[in-house]
MMTF fields as JSON, N, C-alpha, C and O atoms, coordinates in Angstrom:
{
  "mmtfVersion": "1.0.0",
  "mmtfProducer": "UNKNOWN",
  "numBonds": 459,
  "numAtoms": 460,
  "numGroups": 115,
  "numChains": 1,
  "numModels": 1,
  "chainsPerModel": [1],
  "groupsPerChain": [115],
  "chainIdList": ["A"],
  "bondAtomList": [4, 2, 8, 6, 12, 10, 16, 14, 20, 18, 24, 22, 28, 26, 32, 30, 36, 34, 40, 38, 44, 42, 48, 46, 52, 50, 56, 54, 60, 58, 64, 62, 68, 66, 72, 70, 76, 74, 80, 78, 84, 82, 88, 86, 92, 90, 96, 94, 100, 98, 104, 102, 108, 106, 112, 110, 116, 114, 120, 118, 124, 122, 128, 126, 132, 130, 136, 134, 140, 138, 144, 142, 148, 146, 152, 150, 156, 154, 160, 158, 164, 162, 168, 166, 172, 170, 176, 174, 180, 178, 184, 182, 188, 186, 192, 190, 196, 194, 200, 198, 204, 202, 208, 206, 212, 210, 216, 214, 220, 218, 224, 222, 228, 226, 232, 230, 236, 234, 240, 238, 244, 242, 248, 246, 252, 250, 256, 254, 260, 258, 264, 262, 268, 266, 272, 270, 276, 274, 280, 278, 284, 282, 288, 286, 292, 290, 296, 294, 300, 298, 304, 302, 308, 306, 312, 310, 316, 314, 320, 318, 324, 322, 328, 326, 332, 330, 336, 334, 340, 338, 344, 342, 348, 346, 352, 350, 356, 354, 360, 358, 364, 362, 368, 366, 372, 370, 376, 374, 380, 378, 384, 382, 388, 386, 392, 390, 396, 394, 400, 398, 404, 402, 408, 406, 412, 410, 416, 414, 420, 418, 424, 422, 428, 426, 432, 430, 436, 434, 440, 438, 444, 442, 448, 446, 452, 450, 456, 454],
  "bondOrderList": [1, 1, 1, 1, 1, 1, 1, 1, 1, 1, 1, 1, 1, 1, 1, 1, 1, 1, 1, 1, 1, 1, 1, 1, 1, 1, 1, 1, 1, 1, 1, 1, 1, 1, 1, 1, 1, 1, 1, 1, 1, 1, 1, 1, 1, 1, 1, 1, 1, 1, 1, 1, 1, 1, 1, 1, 1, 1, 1, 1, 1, 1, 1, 1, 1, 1, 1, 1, 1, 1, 1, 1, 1, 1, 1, 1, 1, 1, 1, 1, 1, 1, 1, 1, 1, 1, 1, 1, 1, 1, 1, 1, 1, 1, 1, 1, 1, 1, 1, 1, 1, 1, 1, 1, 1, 1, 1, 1, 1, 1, 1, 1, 1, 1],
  "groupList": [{"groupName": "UNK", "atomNameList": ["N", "CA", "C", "O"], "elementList": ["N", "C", "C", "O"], "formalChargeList": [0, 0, 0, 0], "bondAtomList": [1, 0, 2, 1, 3, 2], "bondOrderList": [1, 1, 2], "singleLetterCode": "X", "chemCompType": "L-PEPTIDE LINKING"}],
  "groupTypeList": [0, 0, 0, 0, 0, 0, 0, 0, 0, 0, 0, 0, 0, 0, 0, 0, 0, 0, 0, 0, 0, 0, 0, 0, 0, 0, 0, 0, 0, 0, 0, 0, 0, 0, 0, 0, 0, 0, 0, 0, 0, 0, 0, 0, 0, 0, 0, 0, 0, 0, 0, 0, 0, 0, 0, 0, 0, 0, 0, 0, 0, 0, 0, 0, 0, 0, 0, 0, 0, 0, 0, 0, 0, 0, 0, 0, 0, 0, 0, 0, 0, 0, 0, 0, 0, 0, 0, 0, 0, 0, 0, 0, 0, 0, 0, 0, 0, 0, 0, 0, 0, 0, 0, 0, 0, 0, 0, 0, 0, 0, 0, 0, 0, 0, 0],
  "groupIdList": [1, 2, 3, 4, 5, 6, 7, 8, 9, 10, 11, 12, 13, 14, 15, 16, 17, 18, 19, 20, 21, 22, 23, 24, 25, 26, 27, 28, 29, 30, 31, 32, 33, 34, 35, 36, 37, 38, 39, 40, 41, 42, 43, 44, 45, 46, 47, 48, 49, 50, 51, 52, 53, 54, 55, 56, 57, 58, 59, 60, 61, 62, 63, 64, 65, 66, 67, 68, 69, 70, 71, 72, 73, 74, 75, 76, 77, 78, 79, 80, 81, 82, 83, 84, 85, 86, 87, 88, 89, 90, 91, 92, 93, 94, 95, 96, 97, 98, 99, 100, 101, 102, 103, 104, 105, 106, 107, 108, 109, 110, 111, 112, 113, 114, 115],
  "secStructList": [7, 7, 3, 3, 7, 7, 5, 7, 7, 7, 7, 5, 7, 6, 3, 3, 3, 3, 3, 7, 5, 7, 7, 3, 3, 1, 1, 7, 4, 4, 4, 1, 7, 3, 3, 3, 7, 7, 5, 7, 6, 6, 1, 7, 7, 7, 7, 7, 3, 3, 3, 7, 1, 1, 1, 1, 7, 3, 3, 3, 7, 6, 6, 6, 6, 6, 6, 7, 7, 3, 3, 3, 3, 6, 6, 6, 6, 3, 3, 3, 3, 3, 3, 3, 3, 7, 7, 4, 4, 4, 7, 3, 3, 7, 7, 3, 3, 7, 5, 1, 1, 1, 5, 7, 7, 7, 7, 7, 7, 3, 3, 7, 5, 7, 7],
  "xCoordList": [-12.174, -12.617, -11.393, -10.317, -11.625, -10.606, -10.24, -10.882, -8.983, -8.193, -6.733, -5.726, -6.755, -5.965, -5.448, -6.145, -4.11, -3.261, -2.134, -1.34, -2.094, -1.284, -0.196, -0.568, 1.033, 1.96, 2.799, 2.989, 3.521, 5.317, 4.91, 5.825, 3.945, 3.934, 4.375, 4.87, 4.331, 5.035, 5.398, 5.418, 5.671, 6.253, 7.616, 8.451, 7.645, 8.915, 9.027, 8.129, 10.472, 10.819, 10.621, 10.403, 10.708, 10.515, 12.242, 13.273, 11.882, 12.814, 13.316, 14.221, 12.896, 12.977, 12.108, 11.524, 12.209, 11.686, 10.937, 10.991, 10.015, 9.532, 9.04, 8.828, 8.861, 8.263, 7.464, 7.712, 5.959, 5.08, 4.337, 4.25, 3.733, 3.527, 2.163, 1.68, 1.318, 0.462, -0.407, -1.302, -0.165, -0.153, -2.014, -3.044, -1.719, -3.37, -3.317, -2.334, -4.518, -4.947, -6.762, -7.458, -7.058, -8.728, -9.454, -10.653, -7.513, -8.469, -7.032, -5.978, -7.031, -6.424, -5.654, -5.849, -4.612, -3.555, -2.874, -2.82, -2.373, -2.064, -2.64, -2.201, -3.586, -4.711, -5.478, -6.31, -4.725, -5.725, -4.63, -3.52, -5.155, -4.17, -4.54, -5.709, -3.614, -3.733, -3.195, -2.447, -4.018, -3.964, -3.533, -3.963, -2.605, -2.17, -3.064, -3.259, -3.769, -4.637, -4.004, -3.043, -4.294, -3.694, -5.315, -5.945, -5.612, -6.37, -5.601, -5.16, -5.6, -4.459, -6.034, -7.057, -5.667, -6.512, -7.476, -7.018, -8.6, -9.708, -9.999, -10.701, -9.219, -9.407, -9.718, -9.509, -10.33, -11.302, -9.964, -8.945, -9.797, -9.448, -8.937, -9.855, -7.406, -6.917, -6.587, -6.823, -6.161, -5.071, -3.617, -3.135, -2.909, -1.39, -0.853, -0.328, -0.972, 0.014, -1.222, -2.248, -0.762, -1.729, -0.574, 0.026, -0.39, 0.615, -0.386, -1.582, -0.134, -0.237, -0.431, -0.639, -0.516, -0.888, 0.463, 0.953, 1.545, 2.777, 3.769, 4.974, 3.322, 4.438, 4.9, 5.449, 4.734, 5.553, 5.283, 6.131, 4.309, 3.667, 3.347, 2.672, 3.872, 3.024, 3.25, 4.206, 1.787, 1.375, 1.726, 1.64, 2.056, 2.238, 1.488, 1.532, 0.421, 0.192, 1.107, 2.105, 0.9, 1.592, 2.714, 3.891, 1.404, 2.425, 3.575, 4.248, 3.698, 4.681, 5.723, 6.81, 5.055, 6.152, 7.394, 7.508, 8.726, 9.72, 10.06, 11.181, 9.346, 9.547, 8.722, 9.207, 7.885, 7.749, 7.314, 6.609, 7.661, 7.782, 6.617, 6.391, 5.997, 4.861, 5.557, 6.109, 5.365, 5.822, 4.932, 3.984, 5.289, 4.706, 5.641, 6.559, 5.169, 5.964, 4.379, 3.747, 4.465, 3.459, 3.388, 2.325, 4.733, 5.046, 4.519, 4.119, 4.55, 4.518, 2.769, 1.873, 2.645, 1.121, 0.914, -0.007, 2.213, 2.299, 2.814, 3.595, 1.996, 2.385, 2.958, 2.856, 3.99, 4.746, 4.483, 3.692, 5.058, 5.437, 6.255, 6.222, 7.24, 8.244, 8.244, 7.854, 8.521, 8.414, 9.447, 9.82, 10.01, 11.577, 10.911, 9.882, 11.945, 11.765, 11.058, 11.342, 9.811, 8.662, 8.745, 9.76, 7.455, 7.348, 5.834, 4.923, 5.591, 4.217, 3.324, 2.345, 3.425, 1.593, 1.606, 0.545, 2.755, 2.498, 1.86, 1.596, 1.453, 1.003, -0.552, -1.396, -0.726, -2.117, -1.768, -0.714, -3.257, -3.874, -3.593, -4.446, -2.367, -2.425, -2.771, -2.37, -3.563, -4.546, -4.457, -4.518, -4.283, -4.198, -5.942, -7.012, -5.772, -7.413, -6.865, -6.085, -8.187, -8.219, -9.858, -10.558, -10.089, -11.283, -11.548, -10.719, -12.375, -12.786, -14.165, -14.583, -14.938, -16.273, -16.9, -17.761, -15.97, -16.286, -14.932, -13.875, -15.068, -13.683, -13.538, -14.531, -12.017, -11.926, -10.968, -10.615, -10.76, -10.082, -9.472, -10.25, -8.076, -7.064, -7.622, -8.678, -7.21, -8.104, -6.843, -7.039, -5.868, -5.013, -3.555, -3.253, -2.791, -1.259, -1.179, -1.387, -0.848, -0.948, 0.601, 1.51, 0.668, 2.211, 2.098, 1.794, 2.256, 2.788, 4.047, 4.99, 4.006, 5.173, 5.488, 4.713, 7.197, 6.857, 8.33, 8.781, 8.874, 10.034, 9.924, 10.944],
  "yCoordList": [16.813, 15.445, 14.53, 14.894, 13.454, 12.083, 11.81, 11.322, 12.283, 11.825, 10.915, 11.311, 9.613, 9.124, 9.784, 10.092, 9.755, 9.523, 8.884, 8.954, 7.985, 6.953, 7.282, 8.342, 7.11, 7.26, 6.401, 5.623, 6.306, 5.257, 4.462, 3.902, 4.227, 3.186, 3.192, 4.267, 2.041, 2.172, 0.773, -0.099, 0.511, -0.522, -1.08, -0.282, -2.007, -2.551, -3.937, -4.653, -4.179, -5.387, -7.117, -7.093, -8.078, -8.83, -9.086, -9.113, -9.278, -9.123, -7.734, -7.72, -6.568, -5.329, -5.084, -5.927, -3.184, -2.588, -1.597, -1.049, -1.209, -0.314, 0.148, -0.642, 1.606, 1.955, 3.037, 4.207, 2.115, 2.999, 3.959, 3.643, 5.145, 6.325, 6.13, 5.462, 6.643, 6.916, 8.303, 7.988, 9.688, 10.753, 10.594, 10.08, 11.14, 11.366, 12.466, 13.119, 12.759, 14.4, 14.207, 13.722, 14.858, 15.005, 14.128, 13.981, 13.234, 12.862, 12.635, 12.968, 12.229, 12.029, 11.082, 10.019, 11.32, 10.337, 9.331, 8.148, 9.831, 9.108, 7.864, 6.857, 8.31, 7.885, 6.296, 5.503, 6.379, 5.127, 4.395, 4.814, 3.046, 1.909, 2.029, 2.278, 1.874, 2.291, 0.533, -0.36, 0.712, -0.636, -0.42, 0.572, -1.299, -1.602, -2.59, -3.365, -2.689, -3.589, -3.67, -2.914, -4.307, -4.684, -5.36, -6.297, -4.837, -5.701, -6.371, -5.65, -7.515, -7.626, -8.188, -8.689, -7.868, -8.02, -9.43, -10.57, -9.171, -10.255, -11.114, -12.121, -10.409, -11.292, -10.155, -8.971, -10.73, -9.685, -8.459, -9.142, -7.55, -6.623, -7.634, -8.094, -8.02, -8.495, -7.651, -6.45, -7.997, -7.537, -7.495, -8.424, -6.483, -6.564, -6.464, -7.412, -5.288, -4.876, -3.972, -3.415, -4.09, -3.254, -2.941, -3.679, -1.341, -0.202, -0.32, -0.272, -0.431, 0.198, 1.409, 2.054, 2.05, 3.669, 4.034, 4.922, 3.181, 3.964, 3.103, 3.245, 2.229, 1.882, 0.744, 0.104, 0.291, -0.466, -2.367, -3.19, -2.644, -3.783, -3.42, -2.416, -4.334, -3.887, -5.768, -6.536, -5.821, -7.229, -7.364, -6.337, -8.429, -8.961, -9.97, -10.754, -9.794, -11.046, -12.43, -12.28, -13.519, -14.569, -14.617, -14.967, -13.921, -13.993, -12.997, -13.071, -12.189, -11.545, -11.254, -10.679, -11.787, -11.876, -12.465, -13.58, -11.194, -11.454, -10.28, -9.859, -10.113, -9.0, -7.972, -6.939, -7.724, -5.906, -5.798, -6.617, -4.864, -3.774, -2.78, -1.954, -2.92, -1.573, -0.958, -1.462, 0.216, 1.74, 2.827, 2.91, 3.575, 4.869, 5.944, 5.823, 7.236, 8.176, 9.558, 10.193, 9.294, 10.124, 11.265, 11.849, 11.854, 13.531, 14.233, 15.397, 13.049, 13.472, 13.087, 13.868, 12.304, 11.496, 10.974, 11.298, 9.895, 9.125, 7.552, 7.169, 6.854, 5.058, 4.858, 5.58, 3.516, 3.562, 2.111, 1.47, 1.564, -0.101, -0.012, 0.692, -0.943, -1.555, -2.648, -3.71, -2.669, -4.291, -4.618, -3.825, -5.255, -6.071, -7.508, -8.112, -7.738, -9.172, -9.17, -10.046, -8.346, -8.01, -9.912, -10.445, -10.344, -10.913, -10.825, -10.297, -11.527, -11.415, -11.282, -10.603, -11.829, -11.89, -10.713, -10.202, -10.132, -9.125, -7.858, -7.049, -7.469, -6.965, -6.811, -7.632, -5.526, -5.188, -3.496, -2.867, -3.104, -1.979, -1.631, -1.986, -0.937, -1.063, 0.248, 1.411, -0.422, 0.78, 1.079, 0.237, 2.667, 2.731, 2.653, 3.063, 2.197, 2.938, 2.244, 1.382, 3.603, 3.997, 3.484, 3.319, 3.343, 3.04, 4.077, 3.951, 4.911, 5.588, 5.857, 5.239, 6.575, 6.778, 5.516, 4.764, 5.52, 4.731, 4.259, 4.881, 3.247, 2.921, 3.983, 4.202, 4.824, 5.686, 4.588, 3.476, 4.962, 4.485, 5.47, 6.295, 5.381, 6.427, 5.881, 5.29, 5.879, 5.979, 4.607, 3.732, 4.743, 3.507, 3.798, 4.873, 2.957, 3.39, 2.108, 1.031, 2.221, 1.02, 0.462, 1.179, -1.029, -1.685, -2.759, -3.925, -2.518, -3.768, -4.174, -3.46, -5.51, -6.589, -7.128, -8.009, -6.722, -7.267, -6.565, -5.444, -7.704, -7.563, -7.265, -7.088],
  "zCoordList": [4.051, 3.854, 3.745, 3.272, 4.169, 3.745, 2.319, 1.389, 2.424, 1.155, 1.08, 1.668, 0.258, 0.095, -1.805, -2.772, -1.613, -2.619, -2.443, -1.505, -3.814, -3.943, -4.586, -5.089, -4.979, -5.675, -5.795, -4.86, -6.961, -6.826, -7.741, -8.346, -8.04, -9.099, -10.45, -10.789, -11.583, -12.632, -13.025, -12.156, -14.204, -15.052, -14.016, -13.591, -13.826, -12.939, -13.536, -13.98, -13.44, -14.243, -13.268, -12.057, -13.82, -12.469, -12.046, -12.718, -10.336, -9.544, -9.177, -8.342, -9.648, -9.488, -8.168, -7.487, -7.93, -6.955, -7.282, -8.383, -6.172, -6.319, -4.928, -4.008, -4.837, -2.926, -3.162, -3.453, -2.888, -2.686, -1.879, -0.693, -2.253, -1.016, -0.988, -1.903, 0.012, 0.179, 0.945, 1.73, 0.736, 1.513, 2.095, 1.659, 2.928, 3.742, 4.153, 4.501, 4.131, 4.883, 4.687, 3.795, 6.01, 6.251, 7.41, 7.648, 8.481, 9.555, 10.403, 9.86, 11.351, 12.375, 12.279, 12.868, 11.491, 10.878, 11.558, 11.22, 12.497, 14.026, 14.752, 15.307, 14.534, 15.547, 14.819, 15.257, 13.585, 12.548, 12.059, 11.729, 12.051, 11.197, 10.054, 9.759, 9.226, 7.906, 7.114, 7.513, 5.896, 5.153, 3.907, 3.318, 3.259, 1.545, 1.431, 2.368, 0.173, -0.573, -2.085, -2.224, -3.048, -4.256, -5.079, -4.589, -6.003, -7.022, -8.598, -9.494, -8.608, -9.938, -10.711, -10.244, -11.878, -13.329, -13.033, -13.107, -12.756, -13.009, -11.817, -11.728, -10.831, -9.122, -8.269, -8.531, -7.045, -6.332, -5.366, -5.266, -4.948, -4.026, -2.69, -2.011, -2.26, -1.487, -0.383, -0.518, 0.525, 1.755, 1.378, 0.729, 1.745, 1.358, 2.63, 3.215, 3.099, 4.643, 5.392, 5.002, 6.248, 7.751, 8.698, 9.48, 8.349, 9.626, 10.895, 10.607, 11.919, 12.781, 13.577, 12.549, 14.243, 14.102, 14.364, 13.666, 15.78, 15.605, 14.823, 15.031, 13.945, 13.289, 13.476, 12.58, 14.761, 15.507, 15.224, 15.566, 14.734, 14.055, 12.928, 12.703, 11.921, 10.693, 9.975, 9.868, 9.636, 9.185, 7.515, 6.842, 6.97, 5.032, 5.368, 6.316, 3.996, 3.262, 3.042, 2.336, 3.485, 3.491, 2.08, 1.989, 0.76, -0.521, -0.873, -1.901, -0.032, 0.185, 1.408, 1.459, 2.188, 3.552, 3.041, 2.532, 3.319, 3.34, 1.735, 1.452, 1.283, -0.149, 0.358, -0.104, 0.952, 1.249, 2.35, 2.94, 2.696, 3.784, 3.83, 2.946, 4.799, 5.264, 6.468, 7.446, 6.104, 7.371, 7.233, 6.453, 7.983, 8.31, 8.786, 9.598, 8.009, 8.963, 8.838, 7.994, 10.605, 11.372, 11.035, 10.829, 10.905, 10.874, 9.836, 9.852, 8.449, 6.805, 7.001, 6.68, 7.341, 7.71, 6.203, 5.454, 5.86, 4.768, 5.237, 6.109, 4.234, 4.423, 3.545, 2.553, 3.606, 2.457, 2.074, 2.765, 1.071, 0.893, -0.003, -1.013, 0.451, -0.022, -0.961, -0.475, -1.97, -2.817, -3.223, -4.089, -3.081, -3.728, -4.227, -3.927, -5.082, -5.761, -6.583, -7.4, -6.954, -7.867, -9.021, -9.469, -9.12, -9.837, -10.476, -9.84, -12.112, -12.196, -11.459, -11.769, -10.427, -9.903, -9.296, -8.936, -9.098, -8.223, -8.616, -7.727, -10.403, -10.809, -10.778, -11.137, -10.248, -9.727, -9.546, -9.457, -9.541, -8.987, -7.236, -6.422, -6.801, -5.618, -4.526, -4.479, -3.825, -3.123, -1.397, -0.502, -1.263, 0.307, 1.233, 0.782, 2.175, 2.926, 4.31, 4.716, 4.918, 6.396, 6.262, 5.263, 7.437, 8.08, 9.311, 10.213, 9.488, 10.022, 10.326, 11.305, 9.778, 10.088, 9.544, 10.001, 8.058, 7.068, 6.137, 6.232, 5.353, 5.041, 3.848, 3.154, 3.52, 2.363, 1.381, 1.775, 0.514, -0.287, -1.55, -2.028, -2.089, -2.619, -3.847, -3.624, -5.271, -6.561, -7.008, -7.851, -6.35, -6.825, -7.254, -7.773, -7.058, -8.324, -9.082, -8.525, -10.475, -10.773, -11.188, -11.606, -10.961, -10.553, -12.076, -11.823, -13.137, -14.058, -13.724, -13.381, -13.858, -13.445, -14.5, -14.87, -15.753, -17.027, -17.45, -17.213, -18.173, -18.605, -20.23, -20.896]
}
């Protein structure tokens, strides 16, 4: 079956970093664009980044374009994100998913932003 797990997360200071994983296994890793989403405390489930299947485009949220980075590496059949600059808002619940039969979704890593 489709499984996301999330990892990397953690207490990060603002203006700090952090790079998050996302491992998959249970579908055709390759073959699917894969998405970062973020829920922060008391606002609905956003868009963060959208990989591409080879990598080669990968889209940010306007509020972060230019502070993180979405990639992929095919081989590991893991997504990553990048966050530099970290500030409050950026603190949220942040979540991988594929869309496939049906959309899956990883259980979350969670990112406090807090000095």
């Amino acid at each position: 079956q489709v499984q996301l797990v999330e990892s990397g997360g953690g207490l990060a200071q603002p203006g700090g970093s952090l790079r998050l994983s996302c491992a998959a296994s249970g579908f055709d890793f390759s073959s699917n664009t894969m998405y970062w989403y973020r829920q922060a405390p008391g606002k609905e489930r956003e868009l963060v980044a959208m990989v591409l299947t080879q990598g080669g485009f990968t889209h940010v949220a306007d509020s972060v374009k230019g502070r993180f980075t979405a990639s992929r590496d095919n081989a590991k059949n893991t997504v990553y994100l990048e966050m530099r600059s970290l500030n409050y808002e950026n603190t949220a619940v942040y979540y991988c998913n594929v869309n496939t039969e049906r959309p899956y979704w990883g259980k979350g890593t969670q990112v406090p932003v807090s000095s």
